[in-house]
C-alpha positions as CSV (number, residue, x, y, z in Angstrom):
1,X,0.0,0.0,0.0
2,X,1.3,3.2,-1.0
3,X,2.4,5.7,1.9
4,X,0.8,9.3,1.2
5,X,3.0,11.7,0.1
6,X,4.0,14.2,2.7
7,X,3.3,18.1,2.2
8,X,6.1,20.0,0.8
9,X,7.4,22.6,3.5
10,X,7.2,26.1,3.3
11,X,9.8,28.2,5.5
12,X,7.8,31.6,5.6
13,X,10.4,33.7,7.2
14,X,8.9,37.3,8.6
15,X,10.9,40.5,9.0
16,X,10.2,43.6,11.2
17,X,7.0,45.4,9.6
18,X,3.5,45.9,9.8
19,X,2.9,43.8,7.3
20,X,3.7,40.7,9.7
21,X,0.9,41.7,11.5
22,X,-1.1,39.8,8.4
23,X,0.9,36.3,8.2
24,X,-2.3,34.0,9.1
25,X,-4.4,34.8,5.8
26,X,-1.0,34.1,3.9
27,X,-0.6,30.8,6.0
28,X,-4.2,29.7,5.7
29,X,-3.7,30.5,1.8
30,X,-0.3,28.5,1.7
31,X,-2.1,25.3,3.5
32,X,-4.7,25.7,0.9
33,X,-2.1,24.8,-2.1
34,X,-0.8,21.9,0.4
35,X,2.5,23.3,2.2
36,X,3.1,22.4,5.7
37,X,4.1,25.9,6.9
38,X,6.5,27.0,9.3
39,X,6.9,30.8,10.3
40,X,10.5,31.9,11.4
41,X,10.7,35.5,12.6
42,X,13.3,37.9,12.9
43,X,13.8,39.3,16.3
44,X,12.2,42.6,15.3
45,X,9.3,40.9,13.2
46,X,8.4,39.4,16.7
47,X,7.3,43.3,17.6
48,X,4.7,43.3,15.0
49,X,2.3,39.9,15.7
50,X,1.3,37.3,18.9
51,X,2.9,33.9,17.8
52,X,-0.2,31.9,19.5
53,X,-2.2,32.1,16.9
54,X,0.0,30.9,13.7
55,X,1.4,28.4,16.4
56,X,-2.3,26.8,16.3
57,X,-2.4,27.8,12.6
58,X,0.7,26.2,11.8
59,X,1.0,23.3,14.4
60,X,4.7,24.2,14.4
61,X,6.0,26.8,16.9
62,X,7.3,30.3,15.3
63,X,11.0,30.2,15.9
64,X,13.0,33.2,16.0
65,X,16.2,32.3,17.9
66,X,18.8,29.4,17.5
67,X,18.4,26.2,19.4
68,X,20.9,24.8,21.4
69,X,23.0,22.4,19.4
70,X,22.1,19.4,21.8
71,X,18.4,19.9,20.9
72,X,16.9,18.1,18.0
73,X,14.9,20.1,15.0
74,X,11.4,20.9,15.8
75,X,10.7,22.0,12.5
76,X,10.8,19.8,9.5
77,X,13.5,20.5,6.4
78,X,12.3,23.5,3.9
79,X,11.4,22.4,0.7
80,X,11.0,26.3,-0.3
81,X,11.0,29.9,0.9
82,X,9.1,33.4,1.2
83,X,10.6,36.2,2.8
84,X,7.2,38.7,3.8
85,X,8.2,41.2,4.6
86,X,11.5,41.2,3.9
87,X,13.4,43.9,5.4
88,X,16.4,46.2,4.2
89,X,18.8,44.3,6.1
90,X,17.8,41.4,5.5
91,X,17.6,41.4,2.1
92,X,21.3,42.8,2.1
93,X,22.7,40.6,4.8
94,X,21.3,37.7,2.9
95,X,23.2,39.1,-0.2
96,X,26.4,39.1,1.4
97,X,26.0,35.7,3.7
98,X,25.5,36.9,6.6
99,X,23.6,34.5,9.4
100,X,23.9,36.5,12.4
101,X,19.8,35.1,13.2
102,X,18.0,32.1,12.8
103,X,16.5,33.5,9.5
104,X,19.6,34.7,7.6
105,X,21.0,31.4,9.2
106,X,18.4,29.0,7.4
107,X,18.2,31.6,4.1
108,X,21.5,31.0,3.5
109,X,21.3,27.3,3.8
110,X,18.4,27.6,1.5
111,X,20.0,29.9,-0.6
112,X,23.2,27.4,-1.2
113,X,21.2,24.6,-1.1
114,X,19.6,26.2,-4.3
115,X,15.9,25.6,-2.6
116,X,13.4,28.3,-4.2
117,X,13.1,31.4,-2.3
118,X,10.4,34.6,-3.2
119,X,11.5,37.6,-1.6
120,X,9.0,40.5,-0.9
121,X,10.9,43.6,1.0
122,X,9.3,46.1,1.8
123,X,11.6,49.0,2.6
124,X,10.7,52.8,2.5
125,X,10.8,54.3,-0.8
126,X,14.5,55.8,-0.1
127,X,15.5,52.6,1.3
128,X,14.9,50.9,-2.1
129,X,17.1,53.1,-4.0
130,X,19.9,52.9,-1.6
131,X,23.2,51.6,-3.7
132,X,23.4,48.3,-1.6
133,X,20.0,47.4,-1.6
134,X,19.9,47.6,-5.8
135,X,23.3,45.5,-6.0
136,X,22.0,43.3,-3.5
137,X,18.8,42.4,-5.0
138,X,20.4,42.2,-8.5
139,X,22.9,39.4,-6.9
140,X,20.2,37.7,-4.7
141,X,18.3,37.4,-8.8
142,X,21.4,36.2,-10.4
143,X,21.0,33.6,-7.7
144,X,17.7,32.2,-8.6
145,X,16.2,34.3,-6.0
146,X,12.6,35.3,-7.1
147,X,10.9,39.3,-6.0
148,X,7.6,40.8,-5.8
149,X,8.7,43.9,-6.0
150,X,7.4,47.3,-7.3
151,X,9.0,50.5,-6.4
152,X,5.9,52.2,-6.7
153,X,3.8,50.3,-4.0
154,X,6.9,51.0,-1.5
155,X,5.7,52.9,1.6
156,X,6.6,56.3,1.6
157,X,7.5,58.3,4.9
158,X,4.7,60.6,6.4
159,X,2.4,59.7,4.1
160,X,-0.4,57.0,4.1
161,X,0.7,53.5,4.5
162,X,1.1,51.3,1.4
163,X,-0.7,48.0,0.8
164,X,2.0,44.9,1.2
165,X,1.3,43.2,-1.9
166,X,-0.1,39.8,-0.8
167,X,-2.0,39.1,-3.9
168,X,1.0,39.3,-5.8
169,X,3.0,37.3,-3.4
170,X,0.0,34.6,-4.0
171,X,0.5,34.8,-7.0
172,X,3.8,33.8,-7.7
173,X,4.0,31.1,-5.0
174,X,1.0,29.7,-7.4
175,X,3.7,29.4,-10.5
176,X,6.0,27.8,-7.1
177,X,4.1,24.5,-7.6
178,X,3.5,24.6,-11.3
């Protein structure tokens, strides 16, 4: 008899922003098109949502810090990532291959491991034009590395917040499993 197939794992790995505040609809989403998700958080992400309720979503606990080497994994091997939001320094951290937290850490495993990856930053408008941030997305994309990213969405300072473009981010994780 046949053993059923296991659901491919999704790393959805948050960065500091409001935008983390809306993971769950993304997760609920993601289970829909059968990936077993697991939400790793930047330290700063942590600021922006409660972790209860995408534990309960997820059945995996939101990890945000490195386990002690002893420990065993709780969460299962990524099959593929999304980075939402994806932060300025992260995006250019993960450029240069820097792991200094538990989500550069497993990104850069992912990255060299050649697993898919979206990316959706989401820094300010000025951010975005910065020198590093260009070369570093331009490097991540020579790497297979796939954006959602529009320059004209980007929040702007003192002005009404932008709309994180989850559709879009929907979207191309569809074309993920095509």
């Amino acid at each position: 008899m046949p053993s059923a197939q296991p659901h491919p794992v999704l790393y959805l790995i948050s960065c500091g922003g409001r935008p983390a505040a809306q993971l769950a609809e993304f997760v609920t989403f993601a289970q829909a098109q059968d990936w077993d998700v697991c939400v790793i958080a930047t330290p700063d992400a942590r600021k922006f949502f409660d972790p209860d309720p995408l534990v309960e979503l997820t059945g995996h606990p939101v990890r945000s810090q490195y386990k002690h080497p002893d420990e065993p994994d709780v969460l299962p091997p990524p099959d593929a990532f999304v980075i939402a939001p994806a932060s300025f320094n992260t995006v250019n951290k993960l450029a240069q291959g820097i792991s200094d937290t538990l989500a550069l850490g497993l990104l850069n495993e992912g990255l060299g491991k050649g697993l898919p990856m979206i990316v959706v930053p989401w820094p300010n408008i000025w951010l975005a034009r910065h020198p590093a941030f260009v070369r570093s997305v331009a490097l991540l994309r020579e790497c297979g590395v796939r954006f959602v990213l529009d320059h004209d969405r980007l929040p702007q300072a003192n002005e009404t917040p932008s709309v994180f473009p989850w559709d879009e981010l929907r979207a191309e994780l569809l074309t993920q499993r095509s």
